[in-house]
C-alpha positions as CSV (number, residue, x, y, z in Angstrom):
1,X,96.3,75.1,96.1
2,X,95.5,78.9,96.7
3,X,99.5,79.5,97.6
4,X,99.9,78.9,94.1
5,X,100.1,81.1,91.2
6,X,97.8,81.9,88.8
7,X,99.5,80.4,86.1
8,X,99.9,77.2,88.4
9,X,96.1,77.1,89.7
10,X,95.0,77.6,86.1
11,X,97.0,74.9,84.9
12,X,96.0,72.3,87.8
13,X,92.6,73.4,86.6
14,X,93.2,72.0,83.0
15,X,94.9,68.7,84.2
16,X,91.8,68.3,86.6
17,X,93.8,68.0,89.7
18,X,91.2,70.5,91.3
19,X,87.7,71.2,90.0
20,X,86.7,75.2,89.8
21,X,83.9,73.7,92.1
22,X,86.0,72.5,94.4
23,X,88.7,75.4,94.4
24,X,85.5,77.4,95.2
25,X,84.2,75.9,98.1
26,X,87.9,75.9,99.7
27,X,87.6,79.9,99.1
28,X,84.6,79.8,100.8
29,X,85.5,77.9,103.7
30,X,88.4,79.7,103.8
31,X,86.5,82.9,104.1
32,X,84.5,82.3,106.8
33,X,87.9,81.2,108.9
34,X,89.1,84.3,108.5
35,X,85.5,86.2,108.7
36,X,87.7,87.8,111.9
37,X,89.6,89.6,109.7
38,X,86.5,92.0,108.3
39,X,88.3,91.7,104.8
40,X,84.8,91.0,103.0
41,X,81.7,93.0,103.2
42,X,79.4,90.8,101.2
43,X,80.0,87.2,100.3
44,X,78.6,86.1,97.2
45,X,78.1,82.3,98.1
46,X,75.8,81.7,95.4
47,X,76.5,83.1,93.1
48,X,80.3,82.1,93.4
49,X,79.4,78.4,93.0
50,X,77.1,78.9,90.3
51,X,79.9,80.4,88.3
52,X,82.2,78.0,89.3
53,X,80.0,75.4,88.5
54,X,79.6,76.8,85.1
55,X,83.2,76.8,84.4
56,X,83.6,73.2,85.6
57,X,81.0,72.2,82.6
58,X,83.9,74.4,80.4
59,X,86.7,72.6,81.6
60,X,84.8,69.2,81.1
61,X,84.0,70.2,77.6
62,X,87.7,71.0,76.7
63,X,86.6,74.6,76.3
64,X,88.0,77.1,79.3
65,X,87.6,80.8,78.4
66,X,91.3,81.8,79.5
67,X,93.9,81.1,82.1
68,X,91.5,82.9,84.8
69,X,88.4,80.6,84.1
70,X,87.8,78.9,87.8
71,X,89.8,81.3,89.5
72,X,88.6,82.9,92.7
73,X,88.6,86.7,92.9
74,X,87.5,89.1,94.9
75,X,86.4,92.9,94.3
76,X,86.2,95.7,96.4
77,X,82.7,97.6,97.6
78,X,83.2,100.7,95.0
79,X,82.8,98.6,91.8
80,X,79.3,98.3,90.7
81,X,78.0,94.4,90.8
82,X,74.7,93.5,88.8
83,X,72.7,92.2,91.5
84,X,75.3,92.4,94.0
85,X,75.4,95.2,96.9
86,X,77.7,97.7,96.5
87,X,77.8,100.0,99.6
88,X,81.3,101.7,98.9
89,X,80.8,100.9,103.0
90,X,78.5,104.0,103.8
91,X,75.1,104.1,105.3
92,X,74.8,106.5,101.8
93,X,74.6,103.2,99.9
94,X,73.8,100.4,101.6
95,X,71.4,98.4,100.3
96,X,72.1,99.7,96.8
97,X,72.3,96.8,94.0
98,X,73.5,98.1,90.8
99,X,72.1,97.1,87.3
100,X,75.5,96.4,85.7
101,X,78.7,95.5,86.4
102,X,81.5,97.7,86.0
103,X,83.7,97.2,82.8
104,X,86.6,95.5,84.6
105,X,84.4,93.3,86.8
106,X,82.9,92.2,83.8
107,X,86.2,91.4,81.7
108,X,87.1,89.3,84.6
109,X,83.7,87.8,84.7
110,X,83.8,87.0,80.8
111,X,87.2,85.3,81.1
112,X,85.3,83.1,83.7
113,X,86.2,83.9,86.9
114,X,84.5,83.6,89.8
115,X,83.7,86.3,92.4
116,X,83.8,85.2,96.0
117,X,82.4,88.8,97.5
118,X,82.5,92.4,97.7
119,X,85.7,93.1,100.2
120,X,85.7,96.3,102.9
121,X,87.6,99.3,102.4
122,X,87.0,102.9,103.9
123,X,84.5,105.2,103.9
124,X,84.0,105.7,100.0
125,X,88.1,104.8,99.6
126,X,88.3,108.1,101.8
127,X,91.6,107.1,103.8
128,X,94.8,104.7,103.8
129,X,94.3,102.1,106.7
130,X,90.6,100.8,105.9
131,X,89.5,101.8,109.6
132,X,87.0,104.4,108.3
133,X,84.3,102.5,106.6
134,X,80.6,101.9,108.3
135,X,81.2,98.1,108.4
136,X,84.4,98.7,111.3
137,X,88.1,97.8,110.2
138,X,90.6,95.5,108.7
139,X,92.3,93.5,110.5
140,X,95.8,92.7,108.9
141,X,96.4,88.5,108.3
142,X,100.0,89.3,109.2
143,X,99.2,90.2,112.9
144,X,98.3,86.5,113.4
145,X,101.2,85.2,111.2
146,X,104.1,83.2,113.1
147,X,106.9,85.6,111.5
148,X,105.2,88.6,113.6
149,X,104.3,86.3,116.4
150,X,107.7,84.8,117.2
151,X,109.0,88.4,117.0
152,X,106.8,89.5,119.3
153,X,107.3,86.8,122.0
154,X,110.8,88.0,121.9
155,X,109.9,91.8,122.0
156,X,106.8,91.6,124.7
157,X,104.4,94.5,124.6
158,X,105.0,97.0,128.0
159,X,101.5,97.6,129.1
160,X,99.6,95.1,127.1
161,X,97.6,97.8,126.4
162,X,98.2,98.2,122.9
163,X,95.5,95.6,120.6
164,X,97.4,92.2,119.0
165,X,96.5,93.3,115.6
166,X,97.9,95.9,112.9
167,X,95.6,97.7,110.1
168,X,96.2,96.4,106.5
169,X,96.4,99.5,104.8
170,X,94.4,101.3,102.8
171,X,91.5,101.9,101.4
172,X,92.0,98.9,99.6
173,X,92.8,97.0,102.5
174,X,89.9,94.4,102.5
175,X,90.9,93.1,99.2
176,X,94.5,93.2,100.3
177,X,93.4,90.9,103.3
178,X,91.6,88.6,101.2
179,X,94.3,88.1,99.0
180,X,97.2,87.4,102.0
181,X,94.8,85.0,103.8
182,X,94.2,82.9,101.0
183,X,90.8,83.5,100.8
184,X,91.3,84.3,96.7
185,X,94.0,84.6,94.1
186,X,93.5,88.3,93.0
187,X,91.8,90.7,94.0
188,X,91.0,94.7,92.5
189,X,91.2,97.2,94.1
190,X,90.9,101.0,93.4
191,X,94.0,103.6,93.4
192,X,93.7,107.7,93.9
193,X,96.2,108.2,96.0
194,X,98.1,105.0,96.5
195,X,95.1,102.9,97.8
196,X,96.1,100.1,96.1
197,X,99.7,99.9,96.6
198,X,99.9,101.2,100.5
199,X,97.3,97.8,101.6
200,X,99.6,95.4,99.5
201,X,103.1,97.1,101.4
202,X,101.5,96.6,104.8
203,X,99.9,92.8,103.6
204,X,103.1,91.9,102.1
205,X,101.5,91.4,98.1
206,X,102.3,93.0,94.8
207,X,100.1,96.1,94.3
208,X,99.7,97.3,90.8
209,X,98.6,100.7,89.5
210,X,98.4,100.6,85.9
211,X,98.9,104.0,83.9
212,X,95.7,106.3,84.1
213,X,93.5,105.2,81.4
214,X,94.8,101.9,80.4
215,X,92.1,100.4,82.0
216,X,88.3,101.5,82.0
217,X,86.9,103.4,85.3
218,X,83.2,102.6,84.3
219,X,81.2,101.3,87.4
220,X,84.2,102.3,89.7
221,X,81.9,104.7,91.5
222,X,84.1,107.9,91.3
223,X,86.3,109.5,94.0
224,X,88.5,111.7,92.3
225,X,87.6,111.1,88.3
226,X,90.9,112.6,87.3
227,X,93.3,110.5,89.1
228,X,91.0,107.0,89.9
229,X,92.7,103.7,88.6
230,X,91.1,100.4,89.2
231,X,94.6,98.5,90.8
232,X,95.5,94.5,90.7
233,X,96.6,93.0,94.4
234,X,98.2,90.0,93.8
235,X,100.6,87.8,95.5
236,X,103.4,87.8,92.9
237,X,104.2,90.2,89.9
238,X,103.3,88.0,87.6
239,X,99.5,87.3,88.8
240,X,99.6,90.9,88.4
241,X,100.7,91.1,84.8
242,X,98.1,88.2,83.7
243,X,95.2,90.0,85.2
244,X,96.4,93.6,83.7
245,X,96.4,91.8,80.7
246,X,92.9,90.9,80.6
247,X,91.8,93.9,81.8
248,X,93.7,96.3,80.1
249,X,92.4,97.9,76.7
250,X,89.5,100.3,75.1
251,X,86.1,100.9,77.0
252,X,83.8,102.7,74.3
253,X,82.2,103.9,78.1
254,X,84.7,105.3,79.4
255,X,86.5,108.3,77.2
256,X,89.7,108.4,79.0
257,X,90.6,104.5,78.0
258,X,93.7,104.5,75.8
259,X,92.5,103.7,72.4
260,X,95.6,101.8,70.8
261,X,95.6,98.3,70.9
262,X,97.0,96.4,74.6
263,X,98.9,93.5,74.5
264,X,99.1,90.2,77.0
265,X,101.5,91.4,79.0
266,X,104.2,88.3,78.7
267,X,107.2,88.6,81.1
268,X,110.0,87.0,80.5
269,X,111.8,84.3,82.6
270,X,115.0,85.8,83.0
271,X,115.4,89.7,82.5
272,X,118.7,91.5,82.1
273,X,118.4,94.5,84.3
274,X,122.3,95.4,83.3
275,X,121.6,98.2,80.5
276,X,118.6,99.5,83.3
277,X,118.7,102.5,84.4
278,X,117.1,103.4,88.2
279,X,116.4,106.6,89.5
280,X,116.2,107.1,93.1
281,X,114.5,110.5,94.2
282,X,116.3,112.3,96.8
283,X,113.5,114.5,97.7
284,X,111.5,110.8,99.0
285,X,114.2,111.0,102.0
286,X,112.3,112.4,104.4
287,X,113.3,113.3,108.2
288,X,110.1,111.0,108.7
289,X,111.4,107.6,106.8
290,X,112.2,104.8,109.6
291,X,116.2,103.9,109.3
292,X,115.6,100.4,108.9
293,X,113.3,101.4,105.8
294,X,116.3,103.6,104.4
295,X,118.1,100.8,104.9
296,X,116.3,98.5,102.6
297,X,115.6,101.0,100.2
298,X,119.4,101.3,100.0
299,X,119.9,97.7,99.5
300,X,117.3,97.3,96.9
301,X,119.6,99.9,94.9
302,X,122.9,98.3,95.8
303,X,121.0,94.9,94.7
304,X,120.3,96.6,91.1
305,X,123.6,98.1,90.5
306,X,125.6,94.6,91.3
307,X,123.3,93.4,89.0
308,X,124.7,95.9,86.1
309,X,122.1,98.9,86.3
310,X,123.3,102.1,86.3
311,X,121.7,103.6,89.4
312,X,122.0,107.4,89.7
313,X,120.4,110.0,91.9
314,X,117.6,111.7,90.4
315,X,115.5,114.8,91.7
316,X,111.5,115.9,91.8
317,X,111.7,119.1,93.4
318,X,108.3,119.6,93.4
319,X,107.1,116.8,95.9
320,X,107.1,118.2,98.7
321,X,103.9,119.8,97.3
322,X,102.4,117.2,96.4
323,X,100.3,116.3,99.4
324,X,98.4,119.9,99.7
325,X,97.9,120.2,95.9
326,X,96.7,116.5,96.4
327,X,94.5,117.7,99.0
328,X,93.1,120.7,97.3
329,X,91.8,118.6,94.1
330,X,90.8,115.6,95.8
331,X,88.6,117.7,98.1
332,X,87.3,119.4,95.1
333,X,86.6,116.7,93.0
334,X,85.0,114.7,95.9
335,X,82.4,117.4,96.6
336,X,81.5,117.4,92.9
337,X,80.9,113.5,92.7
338,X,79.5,113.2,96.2
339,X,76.5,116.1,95.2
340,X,74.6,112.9,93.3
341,X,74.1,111.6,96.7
342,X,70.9,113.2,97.3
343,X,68.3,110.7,98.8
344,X,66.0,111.1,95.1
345,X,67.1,108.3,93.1
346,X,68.9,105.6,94.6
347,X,70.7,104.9,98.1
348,X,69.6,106.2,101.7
349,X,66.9,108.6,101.7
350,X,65.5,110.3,105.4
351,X,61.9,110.1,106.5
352,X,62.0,113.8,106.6
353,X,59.4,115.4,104.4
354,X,59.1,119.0,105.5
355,X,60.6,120.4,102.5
356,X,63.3,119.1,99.7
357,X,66.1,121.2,101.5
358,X,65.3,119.7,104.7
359,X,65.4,116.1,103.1
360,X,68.8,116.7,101.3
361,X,70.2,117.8,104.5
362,X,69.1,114.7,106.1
363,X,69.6,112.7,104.3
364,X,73.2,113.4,103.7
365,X,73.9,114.1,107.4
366,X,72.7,110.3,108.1
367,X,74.4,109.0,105.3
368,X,77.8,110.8,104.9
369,X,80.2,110.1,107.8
370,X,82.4,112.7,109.4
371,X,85.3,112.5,107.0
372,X,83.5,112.3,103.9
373,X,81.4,115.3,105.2
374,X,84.7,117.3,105.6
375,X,86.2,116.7,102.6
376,X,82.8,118.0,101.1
377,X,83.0,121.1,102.8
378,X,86.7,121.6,102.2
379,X,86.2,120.8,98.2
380,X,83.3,123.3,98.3
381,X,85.4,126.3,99.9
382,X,88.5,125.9,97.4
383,X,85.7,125.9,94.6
384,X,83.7,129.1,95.9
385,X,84.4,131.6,93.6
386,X,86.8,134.0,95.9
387,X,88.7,130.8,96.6
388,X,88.8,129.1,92.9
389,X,91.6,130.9,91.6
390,X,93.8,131.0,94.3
391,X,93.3,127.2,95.5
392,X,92.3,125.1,93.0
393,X,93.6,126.6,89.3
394,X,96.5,127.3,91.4
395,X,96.8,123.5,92.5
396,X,96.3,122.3,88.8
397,X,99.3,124.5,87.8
398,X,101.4,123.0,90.8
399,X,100.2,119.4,89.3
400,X,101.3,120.6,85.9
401,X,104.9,121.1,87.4
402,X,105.0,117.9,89.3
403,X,104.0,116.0,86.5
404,X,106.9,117.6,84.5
405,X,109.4,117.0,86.9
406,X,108.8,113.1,86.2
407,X,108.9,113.9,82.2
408,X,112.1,115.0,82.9
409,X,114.3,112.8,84.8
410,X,112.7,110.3,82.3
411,X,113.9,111.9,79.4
412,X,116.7,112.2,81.0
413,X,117.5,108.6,80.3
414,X,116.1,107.0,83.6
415,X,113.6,103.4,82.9
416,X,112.5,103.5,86.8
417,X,112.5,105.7,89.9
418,X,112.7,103.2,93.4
419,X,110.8,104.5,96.8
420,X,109.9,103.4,99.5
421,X,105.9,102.6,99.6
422,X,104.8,104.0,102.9
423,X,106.3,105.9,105.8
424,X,106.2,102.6,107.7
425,X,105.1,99.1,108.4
426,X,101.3,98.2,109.1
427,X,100.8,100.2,112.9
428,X,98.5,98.7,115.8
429,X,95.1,99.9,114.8
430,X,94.8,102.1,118.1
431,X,98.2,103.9,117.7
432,X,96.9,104.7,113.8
433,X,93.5,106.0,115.0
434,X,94.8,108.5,117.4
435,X,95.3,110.3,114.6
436,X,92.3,112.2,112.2
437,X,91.9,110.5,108.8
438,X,93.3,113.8,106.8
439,X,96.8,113.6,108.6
440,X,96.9,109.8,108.2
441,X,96.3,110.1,104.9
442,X,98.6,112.5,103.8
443,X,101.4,109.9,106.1
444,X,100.4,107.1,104.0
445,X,100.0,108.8,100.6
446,X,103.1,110.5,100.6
447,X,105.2,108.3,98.4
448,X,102.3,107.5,96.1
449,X,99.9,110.3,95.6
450,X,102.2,112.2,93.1
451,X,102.2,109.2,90.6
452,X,98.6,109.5,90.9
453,X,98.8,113.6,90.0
454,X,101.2,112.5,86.8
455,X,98.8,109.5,85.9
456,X,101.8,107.0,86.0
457,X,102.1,103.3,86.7
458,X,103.2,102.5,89.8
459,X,103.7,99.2,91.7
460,X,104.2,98.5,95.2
461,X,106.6,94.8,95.6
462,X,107.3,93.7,99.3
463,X,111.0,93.6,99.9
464,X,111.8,92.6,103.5
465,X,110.0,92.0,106.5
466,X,110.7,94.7,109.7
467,X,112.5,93.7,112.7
468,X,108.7,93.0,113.7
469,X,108.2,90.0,111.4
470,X,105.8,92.7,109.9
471,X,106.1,93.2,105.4
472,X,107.8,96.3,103.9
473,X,107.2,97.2,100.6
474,X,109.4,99.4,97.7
475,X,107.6,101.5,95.3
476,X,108.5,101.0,91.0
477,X,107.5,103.8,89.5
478,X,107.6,103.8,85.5
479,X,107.1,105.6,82.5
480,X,103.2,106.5,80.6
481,X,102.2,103.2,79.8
482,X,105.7,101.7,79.8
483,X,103.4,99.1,82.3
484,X,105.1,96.0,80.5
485,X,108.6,97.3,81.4
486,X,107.5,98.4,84.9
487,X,106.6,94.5,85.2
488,X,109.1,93.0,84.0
489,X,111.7,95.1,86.5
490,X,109.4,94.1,89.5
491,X,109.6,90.8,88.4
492,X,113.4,90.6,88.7
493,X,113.6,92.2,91.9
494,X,110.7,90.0,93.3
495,X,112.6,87.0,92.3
496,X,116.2,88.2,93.7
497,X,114.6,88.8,96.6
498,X,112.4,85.7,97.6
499,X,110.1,87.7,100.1
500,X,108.6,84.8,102.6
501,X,105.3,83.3,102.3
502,X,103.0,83.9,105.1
503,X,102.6,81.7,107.4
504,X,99.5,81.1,109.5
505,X,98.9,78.9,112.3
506,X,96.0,77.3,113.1
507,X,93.3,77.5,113.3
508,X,93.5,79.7,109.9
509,X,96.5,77.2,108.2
510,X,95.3,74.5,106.3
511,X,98.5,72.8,104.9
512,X,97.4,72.2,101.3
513,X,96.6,76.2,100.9
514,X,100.3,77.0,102.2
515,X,103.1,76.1,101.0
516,X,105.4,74.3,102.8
517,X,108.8,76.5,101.7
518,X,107.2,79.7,103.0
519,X,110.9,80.6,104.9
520,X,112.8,80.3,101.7
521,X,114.9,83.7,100.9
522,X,117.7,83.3,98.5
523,X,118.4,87.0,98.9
524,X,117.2,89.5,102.3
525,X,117.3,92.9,102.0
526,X,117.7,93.0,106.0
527,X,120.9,91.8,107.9
């Protein structure tokens, strides 16, 4: 049943071939199968069968709230719960229950579905391969999947030295996990830099960020406030689309929410792509990007323009500075919202009472961890007042520019721009920690950060899998709330190319959660 779609779990739901109660306690059983896989920090048993429990009493009454009443979700550790912990996984905040829930928790919660747990991520979503946080890594579901297992019997490891499992991306990763093992439907997730959409590339989902302010960012406890999007990991484009949908709109709490009325964003069942017109960036061909990546990218292209779609090359020649002006006002921003983090009013405080300097210092040397610590300092030296003009005003004219560049090639007649998603598939979690979190980072952000800089929607759709049996994903990028069109071209490509279900043996497969035709591919991207 949780292979399914949305549409189709919802709509066994109404016909009563699965009770929400039910549904709910296969999630749950489900997620302690796969407790391996760290993708949940907190598991909301109780809660999640009170709700579902509730929504069975709906059903029985003929009244459901909406197609996501009974569905299992899952929500990662920076949204604020009401009575739920939320430790954006830091020592800073464990323990820490909030009073409310944030706004988009609590649209899904009033269209009745039900939250399994809190899922892991890094470090206060600092990083892209969810290996940072207090609560130890993800592990990615496709390292134990038979595609990436049969590939490797054939390719056998030299020293056996390197660890039989890959990172699922980040810092979104542990609601990426949860979604590919089946453990939920949806899941949210949050996006700065491409933290949503790297995680669903390596985990082989859908990864949607929505336009900056077309959703609310109240309770989505703030990295970098000017470039945070809550995202939607799914496992097909249109999961994604119904749970945009409901979360989409106003939030009188949060200033920055468009203010004109949202839609249900409908897709339709067969799209003409033939008077489309896709962009693909030259400057996104880096000296870095894999050949068998190129090569799929390429394909993807050739696929569009056999379909009709006038593909053309399109340039953003201000990319390449994308990552350091990236860096310069994430770091500045993060040292602004991580100075509420004091030890006074809520989250770890130090026994040390000697004086109130002593205790901040403490406190936040105990509760920050190295990285986040860094990124403090950094943000505080480009805002020191010999350093503001030159690093951070400078920065926000650079972001100007790059957000301009976008403006342009789409008012030059371009729908959509196609990328690649990330620099490569999901690496062996020791080969990706040999590396410091700032330089893996800025590898795994550097197709997606500058959407985040231009506040665009953006949507990561897995394409192929490597010559590892490991997912690839390809990057949509679209115009300012233009999210419905974005949808609908993901939704094509997603269809032409039939990207394999995941298959996992035992003893995590449970045949009535997987379904059976997981090999089909009408169309492969690979040779």
């Amino acid at each position: 049943m949780l292979g399914r779609t949305l549409r189709e779990v919802s709509a066994a739901l109404k016909q009563g071939q699965v009770t929400p109660t039910e549904l709910c306690r296969k999630c749950l059983s489900r997620i302690q199968k796969t407790k391996f896989l760290n993708a949940y920090i907190t598991v909301s048993e109780e809660g999640a069968l009170k709700q579902a429990e509730e929504s069975e009493e709906r059903y029985k009454k003929g009244v459901p709230r909406g197609d996501l009443d009974g569905i299992p979700v899952a929500v990662k550790d920076n949204f604020s719960t009401a009575g739920i912990e939320t430790t954006c996984a830091s020592n800073m905040l464990k323990g820490y229950v909030p009073p409310y829930n944030a706004t988009v928790v609590q649209k899904l919660l009033d269209q009745g579905a039900v939250l399994m747990g809190k899922t892991n991520l890094d470090e206060f979503a600092m990083g892209s391969g969810s290996t940072d946080g207090v609560f130890g890594p993800v592990k990615n579901p496709w390292s134990y999947s038979k595609q990436y297992r049969e590939k490797r019997r054939q390719k056998p490891s030299g020293d056996g030295a390197e660890p039989d499992w890959h990172i699922s991306g980040g810092s979104s990763g542990g609601s990426a996990a949860a979604v590919s093992a089946f453990t939920c439907c949806a899941a949210l997730g949050s996006d700065t830099g491409g933290s949503t959409r790297n995680p669903a590339a390596h985990c082989g989902l859908v990864g949607l960020k929505p336009t900056y302010g077309l959703l609310s960012r109240h309770g989505l406890i703030p990295l970098v406030n000017s470039m945070d999007v809550p995202g939607i990991l799914a496992r097909c484009v249109d999961d994604a689309a119904l749970v945009l949908g409901v979360l989409a709109g106003h939030d009188p709490k949060d200033s920055t929410t468009v203010r004109d009325p949202v839609e249900p964003h409908t897709l339709p069942s067969l799209a003409d792509v033939s008077r489309l017109c896709v962009g693909v960036p030259k400057d996104y061909l880096v000296p870095e990007l894999p050949g068998e990546i190129r090569a799929i990218w390429s394909k993807a292209a050739d696929l569009f323009a056999s379909a009709g779609a006038k593909v053309v090359e399109v340039s953003l020649p201000h990319t390449p500075y994308s990552i350091v002006c990236y860096h310069v006002l994430c770091t500045a921003e993060v040292a602004s919202n991580m100075a509420r983090f004091d030890g006074l009013e809520y989250g770890h405080r130090c026994d040390i009472n000697v004086s109130t300097e002593a205790m901040y210092a403490a406190t936040r040397r105990e509760g920050f961890s190295d990285t986040v610590r860094g990124r403090i300092l950094a943000g505080n030296f480009f805002l020191l007042k010999e350093n503001y003009e030159n690093y951070f005003l400078r920065a926000q004219k650079v972001r100007r520019l790059i957000a301009d560049d976008f403006v342009k090639v789409f008012n030059a007649g371009v729908d959509v721009l196609l990328t690649p998603t990330t620099l490569s598939e999901a690496m062996p979690y020791l080969e990706f920690i040999k590396e410091d979190n700032r330089t893996r980072s800025a590898q795994g952000d550097i197709f997606t950060q500058a959407v985040n800089l231009a506040g665009l929607p953006a949507m990561s759709v897995p394409a192929a899998l490597s010559g590892q049996g490991l997912p690839i994903g390809l990057q949509f990028i679209g115009r300012a709330f233009c999210d419905q069109q974005l949808l609908v071209v993901a939704r094509w490509f997603e269809e032409q190319v039939q990207f394999p279900v995941i298959q996992l043996p035992e003893p995590m497969k449970d045949g009535a959660w997987i379904p059976e035709d997981g090999k089909v591919a009408s169309v492969s991207l690979k040779q």
